[in-house]
C-alpha positions in Angstrom: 0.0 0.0 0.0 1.3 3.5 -1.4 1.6 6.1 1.6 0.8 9.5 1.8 3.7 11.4 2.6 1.4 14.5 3.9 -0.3 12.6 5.5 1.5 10.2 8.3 5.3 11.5 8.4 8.4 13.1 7.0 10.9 10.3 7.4 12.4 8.5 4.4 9.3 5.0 3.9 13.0 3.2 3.4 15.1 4.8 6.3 13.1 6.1 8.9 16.0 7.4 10.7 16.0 10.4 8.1 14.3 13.1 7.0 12.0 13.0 4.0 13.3 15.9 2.0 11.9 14.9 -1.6 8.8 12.7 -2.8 9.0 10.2 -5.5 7.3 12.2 -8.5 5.2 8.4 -9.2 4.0 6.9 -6.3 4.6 9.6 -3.7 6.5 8.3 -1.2 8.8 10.4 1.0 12.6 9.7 0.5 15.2 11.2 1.3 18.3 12.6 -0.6 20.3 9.2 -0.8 17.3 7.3 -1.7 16.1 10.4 -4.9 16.9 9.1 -8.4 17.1 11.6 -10.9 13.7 12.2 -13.0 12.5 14.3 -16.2 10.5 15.5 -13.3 11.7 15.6 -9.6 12.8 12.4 -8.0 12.1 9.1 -8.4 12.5 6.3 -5.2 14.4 3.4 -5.7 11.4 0.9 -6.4 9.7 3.2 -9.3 13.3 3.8 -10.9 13.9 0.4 -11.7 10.7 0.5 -14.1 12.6 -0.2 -17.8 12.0 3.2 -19.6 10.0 2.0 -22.2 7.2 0.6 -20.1 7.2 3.8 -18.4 6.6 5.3 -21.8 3.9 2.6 -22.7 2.7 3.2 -19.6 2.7 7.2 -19.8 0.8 6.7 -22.9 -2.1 4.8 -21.0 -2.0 7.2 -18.6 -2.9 10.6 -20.1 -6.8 10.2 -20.6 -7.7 13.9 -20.5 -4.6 14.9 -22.4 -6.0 12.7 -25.2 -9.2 14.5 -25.0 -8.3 17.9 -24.7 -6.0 17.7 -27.9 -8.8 15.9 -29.6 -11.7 18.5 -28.8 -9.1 21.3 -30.3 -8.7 19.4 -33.7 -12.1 18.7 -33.7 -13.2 22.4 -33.2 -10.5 23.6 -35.4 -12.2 21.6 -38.0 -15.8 22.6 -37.3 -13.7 26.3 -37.7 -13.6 25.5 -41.5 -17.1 25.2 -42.0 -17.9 29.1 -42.6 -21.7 28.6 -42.5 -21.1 26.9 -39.0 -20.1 30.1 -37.7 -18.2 28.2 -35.0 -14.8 31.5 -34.9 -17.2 34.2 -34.8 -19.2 32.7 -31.9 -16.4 31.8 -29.7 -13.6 33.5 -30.3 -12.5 35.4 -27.0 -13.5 39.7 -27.2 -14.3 41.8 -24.4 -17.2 43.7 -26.2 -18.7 40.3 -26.7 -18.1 39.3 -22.7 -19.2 42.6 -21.7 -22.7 41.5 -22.6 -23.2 38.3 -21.5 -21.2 36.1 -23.9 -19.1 34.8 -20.9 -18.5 31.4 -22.5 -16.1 33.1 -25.0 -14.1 33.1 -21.7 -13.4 29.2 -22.0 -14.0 29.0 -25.7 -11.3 31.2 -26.9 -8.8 28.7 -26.0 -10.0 25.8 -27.9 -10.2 28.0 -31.4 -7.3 28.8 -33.6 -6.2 30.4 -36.5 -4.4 27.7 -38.5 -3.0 24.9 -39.4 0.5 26.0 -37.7 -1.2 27.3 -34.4 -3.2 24.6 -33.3 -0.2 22.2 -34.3 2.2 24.3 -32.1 -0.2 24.4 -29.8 -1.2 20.8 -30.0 2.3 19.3 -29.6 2.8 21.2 -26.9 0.2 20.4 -25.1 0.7 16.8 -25.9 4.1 16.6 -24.6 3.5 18.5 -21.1 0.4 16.1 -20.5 2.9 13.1 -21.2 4.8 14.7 -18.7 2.2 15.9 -16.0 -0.8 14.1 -16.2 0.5 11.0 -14.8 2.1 12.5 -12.0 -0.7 14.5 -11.0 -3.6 12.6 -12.3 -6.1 13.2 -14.7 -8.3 15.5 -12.4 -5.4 17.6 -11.1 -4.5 18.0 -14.4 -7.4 19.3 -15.5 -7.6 22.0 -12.6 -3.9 23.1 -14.6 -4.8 23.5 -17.8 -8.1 25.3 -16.8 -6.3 27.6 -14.7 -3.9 28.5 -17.5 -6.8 28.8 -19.9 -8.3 31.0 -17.8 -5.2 32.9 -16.9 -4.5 33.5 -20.7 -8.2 34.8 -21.3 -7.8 37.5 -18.2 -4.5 38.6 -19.3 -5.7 38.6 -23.0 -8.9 40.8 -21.7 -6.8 42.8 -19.2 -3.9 44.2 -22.2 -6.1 43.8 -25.2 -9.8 43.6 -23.9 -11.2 45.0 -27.7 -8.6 42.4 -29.6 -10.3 39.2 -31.1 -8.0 36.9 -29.3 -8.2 32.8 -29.7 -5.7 29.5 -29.2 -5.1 27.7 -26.6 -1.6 29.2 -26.0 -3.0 30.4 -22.1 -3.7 26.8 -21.5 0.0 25.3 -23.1 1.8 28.2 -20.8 0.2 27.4 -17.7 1.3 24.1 -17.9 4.9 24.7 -18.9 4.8 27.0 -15.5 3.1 24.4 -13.5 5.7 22.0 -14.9 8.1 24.6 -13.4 6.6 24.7 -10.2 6.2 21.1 -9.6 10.4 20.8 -10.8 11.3 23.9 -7.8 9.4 22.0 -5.6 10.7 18.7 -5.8 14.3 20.6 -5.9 15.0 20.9 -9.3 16.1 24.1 -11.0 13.8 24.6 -13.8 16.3 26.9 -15.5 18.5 24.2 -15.9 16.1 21.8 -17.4 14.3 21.6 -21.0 11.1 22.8 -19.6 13.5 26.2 -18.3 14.3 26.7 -22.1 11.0 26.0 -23.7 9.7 28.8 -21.5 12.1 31.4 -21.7 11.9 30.5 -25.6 8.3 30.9 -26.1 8.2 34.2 -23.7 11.3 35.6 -26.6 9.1 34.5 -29.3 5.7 35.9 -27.2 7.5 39.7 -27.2 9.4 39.8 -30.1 6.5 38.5 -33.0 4.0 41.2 -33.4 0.4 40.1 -33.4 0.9 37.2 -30.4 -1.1 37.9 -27.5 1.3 38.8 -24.7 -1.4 39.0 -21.7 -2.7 35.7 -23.3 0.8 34.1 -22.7 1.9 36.1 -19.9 -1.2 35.5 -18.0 -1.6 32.1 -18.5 1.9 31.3 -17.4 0.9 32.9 -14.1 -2.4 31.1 -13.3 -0.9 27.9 -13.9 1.7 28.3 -11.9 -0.5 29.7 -9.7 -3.1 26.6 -9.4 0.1 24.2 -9.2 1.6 25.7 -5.7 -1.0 23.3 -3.9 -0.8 20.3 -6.5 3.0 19.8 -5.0 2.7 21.1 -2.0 3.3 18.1 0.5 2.5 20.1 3.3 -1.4 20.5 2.8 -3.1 18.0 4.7 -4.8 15.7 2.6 -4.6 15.0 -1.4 -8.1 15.4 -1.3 -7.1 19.3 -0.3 -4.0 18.9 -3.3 -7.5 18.4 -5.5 -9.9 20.8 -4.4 -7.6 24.1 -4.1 -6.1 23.7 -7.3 -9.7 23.9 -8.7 -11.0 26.9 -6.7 -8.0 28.6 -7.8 -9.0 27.9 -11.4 -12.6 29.3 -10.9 -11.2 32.1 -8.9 -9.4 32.9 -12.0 -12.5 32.2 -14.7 -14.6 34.6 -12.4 -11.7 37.3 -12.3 -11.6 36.9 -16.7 -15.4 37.3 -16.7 -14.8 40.2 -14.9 -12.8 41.8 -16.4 -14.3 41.5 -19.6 -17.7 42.7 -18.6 -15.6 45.7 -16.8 -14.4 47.1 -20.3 -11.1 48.1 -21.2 -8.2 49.1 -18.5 -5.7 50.5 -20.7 
């Protein structure tokens, strides 16, 4: 039986003469720094390490249910997008003027709609390859609580800088998991800066400033509200993982209602 480190104690589950200062990034456990094994993410304990690599892949693969869907409901919208008679851009697209009287859902809608064949295959591969690398560590409905706190952070940055700019992708969403993934690295004691993740950030936020036309509160803000929702996910120190799963989520809503806001509010600059 798998033990919750928040729950029962801080010692190492294999030497309980030492202080847990790391948790496996799989099963959980607290170890401590003899007993970490390096991961893409965080630590792993001895037992998970041995795993062959390429049934942790297979097993990765199983393991990313929403991750699946969310990719597929974007190429399925961005389809319906090339139906013109179907209207499907028009009606969702993210725009303040639009929120302002009463279209809220454009709030969550924006970031499933894109503007071609490149974007949503950016943003698609993206989003595939930080799933494969968080959804199995933080399971499907912590996940979820991610990605919708990035898509939400990206639609109230977009309306905060640009609240009368037609604004779509799911861009918010992909950047609040790349700083979620960061979050969850610094937590388990791993500088981000040094990693791939560290790179594919600092990247995207070159390519966000430098390429007129890219929404930079889109980016910007979605970078912050996942990083945001992620502070509890890895935070061993909350009490239950129930908590790990219910704070995460409030966060996210906190951060819808604040987008909704703001785009009913009007323009700020």
């Amino acid at each position: 039986m798998t033990a919750d480190p928040a729950s029962t104690t801080t010692a190492c589950y294999r030497h309980p003469d030492r202080p847990a200062a790391l948790g496996c990034s799989r099963c959980e456990r607290p170890i401590c720094l003899q007993d970490a094994v390096d991961a893409p993410v965080g630590y792993l304990c001895p037992e998970c390490a041995k795993v062959p690599r390429s049934q942790v892949r297979a097993a990765r693969s199983n393991a990313v249910p929403l991750t699946k869907l969310l990719v597929g409901v974007n190429v399925v919208l961005f389809l319906l997008q090339q139906v013109p008679d179907l209207g499907v851009t028009t009606a969702g697209v993210l725009f303040g003027p639009a929120v302002a009287v009463g279209e809220w859902w454009r709030v969550v809608t924006g970031g499933f709609l894109h503007g071609g064949i490149v974007h949503i295959g950016f943003n698609g591969y993206l989003l595939w390859m930080l799933g494969q690398m968080l959804e199995p560590e933080t399971g499907s409905a912590r996940f979820g609580a991610l990605y919708a706190a990035g898509l939400f952070g990206g639609s109230a940055g977009a309306l905060l800088l640009s609240w009368d700019a037609p604004t779509l992708g799911a861009s918010g969403a992909v950047f609040g998991l790349m700083g979620a993934a960061m979050v969850g690295m610094r937590r388990r004691g791993v500088n981000p800066w040094r990693s791939s993740i560290g790179t594919l950030v600092l990247l995207n936020l070159v390519f966000t400033f430098a390429v007129p036309g890219v929404s930079i509160g889109g980016h910007v803000g979605g970078l912050l509200g996942g990083a945001v929702a992620a502070l509890p996910v890895f935070q061993a120190t909350l009490p239950t993982r129930q908590s790990r799963l219910v704070v995460p989520w409030a966060i996210a809503l906190a951060i819808g209602a604040l987008a909704i806001w703001l785009g009913a509010s009007g323009p700020f600059l």
